[in-house]
N, CA, C, O and CB atoms as a CASP TS submission, in Angstrom:
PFRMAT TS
TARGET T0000
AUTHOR 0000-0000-0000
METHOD Language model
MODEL 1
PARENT N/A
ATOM      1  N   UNK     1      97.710 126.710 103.822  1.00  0.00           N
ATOM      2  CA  UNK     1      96.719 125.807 104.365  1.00  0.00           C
ATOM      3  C   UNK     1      97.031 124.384 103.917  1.00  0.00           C
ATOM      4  O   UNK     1      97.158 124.080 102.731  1.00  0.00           O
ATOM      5  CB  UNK     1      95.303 126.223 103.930  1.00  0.00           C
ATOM      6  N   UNK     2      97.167 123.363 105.127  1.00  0.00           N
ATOM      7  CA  UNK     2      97.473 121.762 104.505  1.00  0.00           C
ATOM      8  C   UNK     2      95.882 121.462 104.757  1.00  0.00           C
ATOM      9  O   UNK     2      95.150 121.853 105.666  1.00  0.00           O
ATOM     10  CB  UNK     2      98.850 120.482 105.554  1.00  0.00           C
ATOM     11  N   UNK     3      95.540 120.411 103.331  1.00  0.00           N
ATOM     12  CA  UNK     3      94.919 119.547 103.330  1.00  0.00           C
ATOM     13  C   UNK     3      94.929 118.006 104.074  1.00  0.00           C
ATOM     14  O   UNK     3      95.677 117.081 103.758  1.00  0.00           O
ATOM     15  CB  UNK     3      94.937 119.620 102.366  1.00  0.00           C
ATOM     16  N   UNK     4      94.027 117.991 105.008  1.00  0.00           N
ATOM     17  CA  UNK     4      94.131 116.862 105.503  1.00  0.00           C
ATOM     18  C   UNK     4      93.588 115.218 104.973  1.00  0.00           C
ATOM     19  O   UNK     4      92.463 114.797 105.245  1.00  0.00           O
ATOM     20  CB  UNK     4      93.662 117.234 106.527  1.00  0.00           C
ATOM     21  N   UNK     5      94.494 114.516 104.278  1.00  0.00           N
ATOM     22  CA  UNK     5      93.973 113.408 103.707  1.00  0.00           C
ATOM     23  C   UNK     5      93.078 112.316 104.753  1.00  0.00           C
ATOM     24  O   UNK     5      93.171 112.660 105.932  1.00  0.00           O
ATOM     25  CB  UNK     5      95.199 112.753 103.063  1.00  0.00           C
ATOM     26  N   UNK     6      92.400 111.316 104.570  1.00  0.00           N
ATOM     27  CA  UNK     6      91.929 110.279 105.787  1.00  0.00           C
ATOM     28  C   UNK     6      90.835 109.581 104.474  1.00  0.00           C
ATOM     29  O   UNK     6      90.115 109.947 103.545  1.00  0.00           O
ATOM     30  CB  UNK     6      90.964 111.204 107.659  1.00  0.00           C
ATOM     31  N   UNK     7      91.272 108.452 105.110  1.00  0.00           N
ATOM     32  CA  UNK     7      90.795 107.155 104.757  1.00  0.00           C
ATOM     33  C   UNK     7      90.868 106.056 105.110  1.00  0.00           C
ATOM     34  O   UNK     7      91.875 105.687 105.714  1.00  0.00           O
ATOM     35  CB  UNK     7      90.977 106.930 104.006  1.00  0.00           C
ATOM     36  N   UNK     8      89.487 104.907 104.758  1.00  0.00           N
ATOM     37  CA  UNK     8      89.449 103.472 105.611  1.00  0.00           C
ATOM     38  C   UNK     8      89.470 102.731 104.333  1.00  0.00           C
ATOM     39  O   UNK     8      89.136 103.306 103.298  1.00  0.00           O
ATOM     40  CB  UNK     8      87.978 103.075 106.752  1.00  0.00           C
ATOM     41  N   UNK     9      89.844 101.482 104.335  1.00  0.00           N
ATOM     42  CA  UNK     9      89.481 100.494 103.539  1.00  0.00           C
ATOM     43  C   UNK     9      89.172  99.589 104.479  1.00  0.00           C
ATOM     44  O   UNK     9      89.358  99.838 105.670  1.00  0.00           O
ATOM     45  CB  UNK     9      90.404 100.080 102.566  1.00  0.00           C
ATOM     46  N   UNK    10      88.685  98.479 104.073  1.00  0.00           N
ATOM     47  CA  UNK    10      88.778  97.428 104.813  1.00  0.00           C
ATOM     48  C   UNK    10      87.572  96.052 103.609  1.00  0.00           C
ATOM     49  O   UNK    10      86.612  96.309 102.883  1.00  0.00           O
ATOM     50  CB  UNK    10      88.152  98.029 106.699  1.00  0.00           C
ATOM     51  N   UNK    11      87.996  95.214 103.804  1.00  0.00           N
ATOM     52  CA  UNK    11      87.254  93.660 103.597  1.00  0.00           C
ATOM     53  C   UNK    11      86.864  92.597 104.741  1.00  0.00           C
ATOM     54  O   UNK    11      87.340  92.886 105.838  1.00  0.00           O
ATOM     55  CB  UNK    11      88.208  92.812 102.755  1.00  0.00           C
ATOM     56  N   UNK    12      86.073  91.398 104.697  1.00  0.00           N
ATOM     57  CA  UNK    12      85.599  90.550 105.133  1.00  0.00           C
ATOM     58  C   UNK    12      85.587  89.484 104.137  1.00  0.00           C
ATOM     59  O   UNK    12      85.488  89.642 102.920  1.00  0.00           O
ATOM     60  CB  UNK    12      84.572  90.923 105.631  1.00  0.00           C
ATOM     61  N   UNK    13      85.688  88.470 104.721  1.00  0.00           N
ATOM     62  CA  UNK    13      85.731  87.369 103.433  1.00  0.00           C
ATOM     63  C   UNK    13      85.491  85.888 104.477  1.00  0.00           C
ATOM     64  O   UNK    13      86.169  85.580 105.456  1.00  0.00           O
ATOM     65  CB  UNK    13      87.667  87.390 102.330  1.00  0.00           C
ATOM     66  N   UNK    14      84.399  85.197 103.938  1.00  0.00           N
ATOM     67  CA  UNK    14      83.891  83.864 104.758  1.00  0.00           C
ATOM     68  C   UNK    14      83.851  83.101 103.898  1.00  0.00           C
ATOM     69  O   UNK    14      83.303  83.457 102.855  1.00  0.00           O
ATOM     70  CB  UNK    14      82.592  83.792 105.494  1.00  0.00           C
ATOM     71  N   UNK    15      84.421  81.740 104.002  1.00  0.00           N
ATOM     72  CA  UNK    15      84.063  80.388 102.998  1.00  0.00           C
ATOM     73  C   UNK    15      83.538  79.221 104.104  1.00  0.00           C
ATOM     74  O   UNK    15      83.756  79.102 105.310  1.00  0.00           O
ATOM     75  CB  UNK    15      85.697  79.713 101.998  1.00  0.00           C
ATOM     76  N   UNK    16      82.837  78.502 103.255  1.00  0.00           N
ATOM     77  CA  UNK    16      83.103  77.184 104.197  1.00  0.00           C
ATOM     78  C   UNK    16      83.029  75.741 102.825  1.00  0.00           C
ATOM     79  O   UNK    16      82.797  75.656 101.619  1.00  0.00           O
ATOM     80  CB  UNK    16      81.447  77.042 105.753  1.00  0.00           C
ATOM     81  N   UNK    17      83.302  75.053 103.686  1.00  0.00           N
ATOM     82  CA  UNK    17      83.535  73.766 102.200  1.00  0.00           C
ATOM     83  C   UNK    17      83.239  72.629 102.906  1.00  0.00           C
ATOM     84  O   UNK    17      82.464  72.827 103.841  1.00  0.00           O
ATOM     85  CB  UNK    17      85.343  73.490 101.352  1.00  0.00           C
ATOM     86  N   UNK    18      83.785  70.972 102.682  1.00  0.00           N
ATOM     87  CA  UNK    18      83.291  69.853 102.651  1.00  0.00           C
ATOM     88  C   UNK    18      84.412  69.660 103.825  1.00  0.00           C
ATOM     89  O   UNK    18      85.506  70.225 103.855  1.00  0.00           O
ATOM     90  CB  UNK    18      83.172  69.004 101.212  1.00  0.00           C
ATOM     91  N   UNK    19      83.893  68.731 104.790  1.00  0.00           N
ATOM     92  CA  UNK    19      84.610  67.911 106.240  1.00  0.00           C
ATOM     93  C   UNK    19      84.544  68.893 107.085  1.00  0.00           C
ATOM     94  O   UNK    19      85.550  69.026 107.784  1.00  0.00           O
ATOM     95  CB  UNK    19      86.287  67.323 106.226  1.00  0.00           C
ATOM     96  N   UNK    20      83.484  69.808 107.297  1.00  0.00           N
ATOM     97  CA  UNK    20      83.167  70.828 108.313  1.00  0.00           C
ATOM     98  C   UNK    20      83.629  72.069 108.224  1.00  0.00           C
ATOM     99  O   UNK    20      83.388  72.812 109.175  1.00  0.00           O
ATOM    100  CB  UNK    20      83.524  70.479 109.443  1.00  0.00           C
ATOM    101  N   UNK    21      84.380  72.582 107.102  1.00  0.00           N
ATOM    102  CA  UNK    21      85.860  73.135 107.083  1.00  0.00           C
ATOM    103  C   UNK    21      84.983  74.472 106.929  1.00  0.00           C
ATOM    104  O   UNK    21      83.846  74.419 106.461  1.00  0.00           O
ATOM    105  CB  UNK    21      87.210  72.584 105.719  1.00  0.00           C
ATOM    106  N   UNK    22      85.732  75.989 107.460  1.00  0.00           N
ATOM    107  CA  UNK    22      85.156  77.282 107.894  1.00  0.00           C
ATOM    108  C   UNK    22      86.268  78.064 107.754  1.00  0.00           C
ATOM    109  O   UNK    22      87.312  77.430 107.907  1.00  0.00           O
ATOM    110  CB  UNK    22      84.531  77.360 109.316  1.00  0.00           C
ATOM    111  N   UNK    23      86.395  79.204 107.519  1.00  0.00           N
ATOM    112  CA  UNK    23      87.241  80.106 107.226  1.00  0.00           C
ATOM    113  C   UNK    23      86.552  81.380 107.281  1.00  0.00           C
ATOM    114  O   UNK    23      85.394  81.453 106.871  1.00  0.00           O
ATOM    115  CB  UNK    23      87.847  79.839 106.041  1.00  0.00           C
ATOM    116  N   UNK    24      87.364  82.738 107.912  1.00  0.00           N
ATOM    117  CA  UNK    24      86.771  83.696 107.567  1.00  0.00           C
ATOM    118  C   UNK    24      88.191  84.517 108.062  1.00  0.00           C
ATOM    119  O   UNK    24      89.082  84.031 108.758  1.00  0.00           O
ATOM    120  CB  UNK    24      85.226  83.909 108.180  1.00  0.00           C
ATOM    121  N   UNK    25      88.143  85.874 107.513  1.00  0.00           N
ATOM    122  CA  UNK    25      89.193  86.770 106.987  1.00  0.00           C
ATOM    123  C   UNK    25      88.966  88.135 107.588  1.00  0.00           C
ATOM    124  O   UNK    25      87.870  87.998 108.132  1.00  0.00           O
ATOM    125  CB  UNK    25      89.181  86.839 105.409  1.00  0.00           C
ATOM    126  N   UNK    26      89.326  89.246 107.782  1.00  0.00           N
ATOM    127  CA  UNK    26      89.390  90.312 107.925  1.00  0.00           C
ATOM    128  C   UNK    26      90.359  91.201 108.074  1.00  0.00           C
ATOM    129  O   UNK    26      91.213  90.995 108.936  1.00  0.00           O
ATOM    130  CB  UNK    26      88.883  90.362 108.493  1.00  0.00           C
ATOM    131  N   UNK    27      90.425  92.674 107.042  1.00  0.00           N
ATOM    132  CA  UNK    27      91.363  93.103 106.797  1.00  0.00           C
ATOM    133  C   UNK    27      90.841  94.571 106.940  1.00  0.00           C
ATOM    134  O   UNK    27      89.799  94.910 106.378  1.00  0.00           O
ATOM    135  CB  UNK    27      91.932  92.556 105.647  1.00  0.00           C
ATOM    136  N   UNK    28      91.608  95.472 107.728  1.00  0.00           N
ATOM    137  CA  UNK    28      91.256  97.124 107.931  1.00  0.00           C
ATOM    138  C   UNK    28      92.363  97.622 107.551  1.00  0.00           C
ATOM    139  O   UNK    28      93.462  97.128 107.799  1.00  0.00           O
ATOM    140  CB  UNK    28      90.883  97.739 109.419  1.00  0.00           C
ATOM    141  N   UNK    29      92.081  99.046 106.667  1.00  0.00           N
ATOM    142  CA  UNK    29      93.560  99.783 107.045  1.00  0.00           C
ATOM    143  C   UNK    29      92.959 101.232 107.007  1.00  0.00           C
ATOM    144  O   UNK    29      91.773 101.536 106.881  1.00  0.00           O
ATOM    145  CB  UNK    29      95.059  99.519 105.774  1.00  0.00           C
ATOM    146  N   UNK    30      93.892 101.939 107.124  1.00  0.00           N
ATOM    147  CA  UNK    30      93.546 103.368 108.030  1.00  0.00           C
ATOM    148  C   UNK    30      94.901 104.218 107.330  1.00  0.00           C
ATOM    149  O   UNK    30      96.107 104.132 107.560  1.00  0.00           O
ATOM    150  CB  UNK    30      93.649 103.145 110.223  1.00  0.00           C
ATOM    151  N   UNK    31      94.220 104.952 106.507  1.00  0.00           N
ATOM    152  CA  UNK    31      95.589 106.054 106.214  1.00  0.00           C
ATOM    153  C   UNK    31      95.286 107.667 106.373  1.00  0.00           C
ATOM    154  O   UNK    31      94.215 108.251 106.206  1.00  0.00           O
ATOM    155  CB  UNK    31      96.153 105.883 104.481  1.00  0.00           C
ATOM    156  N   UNK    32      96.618 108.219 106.761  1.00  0.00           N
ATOM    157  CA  UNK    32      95.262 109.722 107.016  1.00  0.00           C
ATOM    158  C   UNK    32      97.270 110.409 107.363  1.00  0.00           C
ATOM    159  O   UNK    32      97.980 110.324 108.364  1.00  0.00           O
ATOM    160  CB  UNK    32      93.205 109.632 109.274  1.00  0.00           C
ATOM    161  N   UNK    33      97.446 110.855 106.362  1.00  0.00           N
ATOM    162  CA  UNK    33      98.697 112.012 106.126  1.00  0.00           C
ATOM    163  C   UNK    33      99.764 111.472 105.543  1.00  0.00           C
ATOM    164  O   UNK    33     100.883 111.964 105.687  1.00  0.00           O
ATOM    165  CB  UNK    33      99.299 112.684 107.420  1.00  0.00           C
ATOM    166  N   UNK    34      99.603 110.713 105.031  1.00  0.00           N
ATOM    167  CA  UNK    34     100.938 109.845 105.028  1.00  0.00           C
ATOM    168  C   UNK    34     101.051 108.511 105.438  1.00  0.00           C
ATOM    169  O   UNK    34     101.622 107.664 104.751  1.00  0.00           O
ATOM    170  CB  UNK    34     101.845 110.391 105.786  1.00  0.00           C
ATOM    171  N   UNK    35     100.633 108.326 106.316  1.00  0.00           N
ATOM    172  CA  UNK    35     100.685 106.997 107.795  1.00  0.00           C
ATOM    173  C   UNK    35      99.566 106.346 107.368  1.00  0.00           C
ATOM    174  O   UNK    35      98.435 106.829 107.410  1.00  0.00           O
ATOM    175  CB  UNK    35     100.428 107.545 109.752  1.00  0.00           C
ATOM    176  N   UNK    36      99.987 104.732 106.758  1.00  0.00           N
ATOM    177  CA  UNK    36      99.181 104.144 106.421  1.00  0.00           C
ATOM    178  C   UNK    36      99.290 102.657 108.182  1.00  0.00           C
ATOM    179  O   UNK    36     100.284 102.157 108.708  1.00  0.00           O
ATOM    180  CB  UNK    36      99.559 103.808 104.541  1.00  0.00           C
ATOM    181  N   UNK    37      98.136 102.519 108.424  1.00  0.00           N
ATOM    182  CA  UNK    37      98.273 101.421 109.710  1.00  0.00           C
ATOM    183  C   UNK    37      97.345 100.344 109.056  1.00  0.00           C
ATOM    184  O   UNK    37      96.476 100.636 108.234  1.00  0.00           O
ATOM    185  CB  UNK    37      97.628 102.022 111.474  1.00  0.00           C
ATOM    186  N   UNK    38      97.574  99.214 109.442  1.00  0.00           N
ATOM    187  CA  UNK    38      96.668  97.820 108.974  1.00  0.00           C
ATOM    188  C   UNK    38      96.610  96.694 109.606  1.00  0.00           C
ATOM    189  O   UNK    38      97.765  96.301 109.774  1.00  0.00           O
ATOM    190  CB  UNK    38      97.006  97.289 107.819  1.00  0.00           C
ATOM    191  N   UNK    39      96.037  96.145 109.938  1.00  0.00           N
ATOM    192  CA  UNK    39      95.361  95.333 110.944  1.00  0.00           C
ATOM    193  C   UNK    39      94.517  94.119 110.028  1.00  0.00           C
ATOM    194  O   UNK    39      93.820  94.495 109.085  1.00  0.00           O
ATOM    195  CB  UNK    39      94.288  96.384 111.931  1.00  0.00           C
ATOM    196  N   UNK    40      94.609  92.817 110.322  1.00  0.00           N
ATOM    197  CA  UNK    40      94.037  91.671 110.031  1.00  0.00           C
ATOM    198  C   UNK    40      93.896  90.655 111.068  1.00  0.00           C
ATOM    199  O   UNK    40      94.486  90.684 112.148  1.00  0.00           O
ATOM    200  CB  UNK    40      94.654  91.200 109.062  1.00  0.00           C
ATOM    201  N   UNK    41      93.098  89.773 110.687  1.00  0.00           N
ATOM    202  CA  UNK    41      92.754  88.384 111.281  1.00  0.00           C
ATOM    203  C   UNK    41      91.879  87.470 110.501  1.00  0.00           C
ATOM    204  O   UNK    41      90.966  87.591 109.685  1.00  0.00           O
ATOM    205  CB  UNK    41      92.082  88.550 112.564  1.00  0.00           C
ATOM    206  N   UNK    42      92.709  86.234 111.244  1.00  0.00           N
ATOM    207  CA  UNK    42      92.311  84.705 109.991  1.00  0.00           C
ATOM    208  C   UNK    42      92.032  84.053 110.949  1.00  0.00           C
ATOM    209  O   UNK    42      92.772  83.948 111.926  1.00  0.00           O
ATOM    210  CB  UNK    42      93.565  83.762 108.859  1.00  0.00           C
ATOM    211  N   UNK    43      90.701  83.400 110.808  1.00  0.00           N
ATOM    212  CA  UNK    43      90.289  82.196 111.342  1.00  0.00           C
ATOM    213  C   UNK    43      89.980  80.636 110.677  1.00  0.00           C
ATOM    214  O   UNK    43      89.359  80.612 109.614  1.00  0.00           O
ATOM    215  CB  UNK    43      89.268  82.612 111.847  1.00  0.00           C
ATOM    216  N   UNK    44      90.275  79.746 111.100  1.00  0.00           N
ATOM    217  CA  UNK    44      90.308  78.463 109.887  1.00  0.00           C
ATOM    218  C   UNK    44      89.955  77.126 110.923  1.00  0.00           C
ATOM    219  O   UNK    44      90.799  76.899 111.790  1.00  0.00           O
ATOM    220  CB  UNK    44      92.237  78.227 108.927  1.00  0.00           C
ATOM    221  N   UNK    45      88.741  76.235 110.866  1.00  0.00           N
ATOM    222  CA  UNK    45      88.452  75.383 111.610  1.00  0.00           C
ATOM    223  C   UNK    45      88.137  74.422 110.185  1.00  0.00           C
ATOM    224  O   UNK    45      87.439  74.796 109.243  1.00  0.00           O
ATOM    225  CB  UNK    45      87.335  75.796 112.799  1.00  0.00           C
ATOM    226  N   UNK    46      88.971  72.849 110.315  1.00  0.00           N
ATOM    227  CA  UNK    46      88.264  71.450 110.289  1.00  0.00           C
ATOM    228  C   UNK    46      88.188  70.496 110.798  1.00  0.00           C
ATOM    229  O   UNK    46      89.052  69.921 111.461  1.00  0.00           O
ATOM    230  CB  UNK    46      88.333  70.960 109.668  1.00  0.00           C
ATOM    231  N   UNK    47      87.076  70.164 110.549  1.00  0.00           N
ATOM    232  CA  UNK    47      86.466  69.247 111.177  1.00  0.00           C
ATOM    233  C   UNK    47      87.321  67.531 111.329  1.00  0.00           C
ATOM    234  O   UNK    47      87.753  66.837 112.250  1.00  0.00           O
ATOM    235  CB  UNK    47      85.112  69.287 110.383  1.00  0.00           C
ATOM    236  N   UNK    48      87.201  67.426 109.635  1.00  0.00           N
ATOM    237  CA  UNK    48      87.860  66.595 109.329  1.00  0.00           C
ATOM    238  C   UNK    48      86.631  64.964 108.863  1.00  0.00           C
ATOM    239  O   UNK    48      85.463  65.000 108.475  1.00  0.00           O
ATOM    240  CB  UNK    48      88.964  66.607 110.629  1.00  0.00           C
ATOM    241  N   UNK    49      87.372  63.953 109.074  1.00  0.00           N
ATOM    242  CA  UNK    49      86.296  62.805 108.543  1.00  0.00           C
ATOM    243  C   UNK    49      86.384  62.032 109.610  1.00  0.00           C
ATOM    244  O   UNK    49      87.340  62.146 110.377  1.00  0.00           O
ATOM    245  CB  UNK    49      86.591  61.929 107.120  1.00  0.00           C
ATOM    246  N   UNK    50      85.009  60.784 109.891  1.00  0.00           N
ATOM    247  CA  UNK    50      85.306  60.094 110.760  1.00  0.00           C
ATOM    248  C   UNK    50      86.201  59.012 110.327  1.00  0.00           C
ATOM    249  O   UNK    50      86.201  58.836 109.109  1.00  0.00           O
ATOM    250  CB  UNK    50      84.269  59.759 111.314  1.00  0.00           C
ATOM    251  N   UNK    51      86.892  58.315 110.953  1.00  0.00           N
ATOM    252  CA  UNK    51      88.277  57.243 110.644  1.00  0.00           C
ATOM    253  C   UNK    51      88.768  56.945 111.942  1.00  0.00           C
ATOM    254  O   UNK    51      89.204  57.807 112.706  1.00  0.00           O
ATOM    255  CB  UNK    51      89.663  57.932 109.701  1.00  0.00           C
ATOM    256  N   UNK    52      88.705  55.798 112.186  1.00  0.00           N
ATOM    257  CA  UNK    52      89.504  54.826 112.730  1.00  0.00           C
ATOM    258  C   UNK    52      90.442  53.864 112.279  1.00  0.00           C
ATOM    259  O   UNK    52      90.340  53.136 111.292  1.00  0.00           O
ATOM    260  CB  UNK    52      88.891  54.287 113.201  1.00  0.00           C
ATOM    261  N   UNK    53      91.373  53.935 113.105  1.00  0.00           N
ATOM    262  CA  UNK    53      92.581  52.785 112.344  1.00  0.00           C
ATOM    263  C   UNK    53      92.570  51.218 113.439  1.00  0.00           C
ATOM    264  O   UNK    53      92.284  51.186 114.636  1.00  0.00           O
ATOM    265  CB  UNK    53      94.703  53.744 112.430  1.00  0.00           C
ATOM    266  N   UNK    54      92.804  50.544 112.929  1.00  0.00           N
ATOM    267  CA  UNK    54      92.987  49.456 113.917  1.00  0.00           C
ATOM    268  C   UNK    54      94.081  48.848 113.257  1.00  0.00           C
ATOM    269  O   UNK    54      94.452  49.303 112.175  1.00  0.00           O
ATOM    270  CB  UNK    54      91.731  48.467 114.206  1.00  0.00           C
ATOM    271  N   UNK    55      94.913  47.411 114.023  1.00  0.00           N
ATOM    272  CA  UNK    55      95.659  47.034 113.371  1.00  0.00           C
ATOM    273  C   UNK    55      96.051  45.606 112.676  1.00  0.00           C
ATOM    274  O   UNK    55      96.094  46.259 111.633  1.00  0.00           O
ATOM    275  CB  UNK    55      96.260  47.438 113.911  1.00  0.00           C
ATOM    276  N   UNK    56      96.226  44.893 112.454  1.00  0.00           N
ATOM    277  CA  UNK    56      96.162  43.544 112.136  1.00  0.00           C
ATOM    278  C   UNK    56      95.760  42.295 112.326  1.00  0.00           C
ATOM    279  O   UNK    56      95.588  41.227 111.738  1.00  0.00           O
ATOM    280  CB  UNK    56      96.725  43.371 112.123  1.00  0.00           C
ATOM    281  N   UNK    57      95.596  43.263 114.257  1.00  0.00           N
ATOM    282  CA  UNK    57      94.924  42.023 114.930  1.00  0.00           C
ATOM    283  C   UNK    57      93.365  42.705 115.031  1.00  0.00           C
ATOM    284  O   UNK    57      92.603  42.084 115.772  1.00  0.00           O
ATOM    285  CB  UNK    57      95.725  41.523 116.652  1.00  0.00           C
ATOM    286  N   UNK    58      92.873  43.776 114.441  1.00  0.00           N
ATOM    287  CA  UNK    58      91.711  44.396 115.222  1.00  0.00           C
ATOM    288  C   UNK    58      91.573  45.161 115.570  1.00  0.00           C
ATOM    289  O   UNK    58      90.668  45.979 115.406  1.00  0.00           O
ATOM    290  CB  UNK    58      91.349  44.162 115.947  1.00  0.00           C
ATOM    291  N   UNK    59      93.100  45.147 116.643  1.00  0.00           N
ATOM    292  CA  UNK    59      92.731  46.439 118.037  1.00  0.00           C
ATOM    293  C   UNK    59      92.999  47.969 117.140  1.00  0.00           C
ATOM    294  O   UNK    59      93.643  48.218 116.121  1.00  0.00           O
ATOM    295  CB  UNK    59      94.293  46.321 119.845  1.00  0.00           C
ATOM    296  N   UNK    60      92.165  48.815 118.070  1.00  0.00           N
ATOM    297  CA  UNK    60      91.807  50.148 117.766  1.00  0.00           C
ATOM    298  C   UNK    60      93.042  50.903 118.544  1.00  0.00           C
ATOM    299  O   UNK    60      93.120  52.131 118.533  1.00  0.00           O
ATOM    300  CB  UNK    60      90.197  50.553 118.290  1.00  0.00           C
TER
END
């Protein structure tokens, strides 16, 4: 008689910080005889600061 192994892991992970800035993470994996499979995704948005440059004479 074989024993059949199976199992999930998985995480989530969200930050956010200063100039709009956002992040969030996700990580699955899946093992079940041997055969480990894994799967992720990253998301990352900033915003940033307001700034304009102009130049010597003014212009923008």
């Amino acid at each position: 008689m074989q024993l059949t192994s199976f199992e999930w892991e998985g995480q989530i992970t969200a930050t956010t910080g200063s100039f709009g800035t956002h992040s969030s993470e996700a990580h699955i994996a899946h093992r079940s005889n041997g055969l480990k499979i894994t799967g992720s995704m990253k998301y990352f948005h900033e915003k940033g600061w307001d700034f304009q440059a102009t130049d010597e004479e003014g212009v923008k």
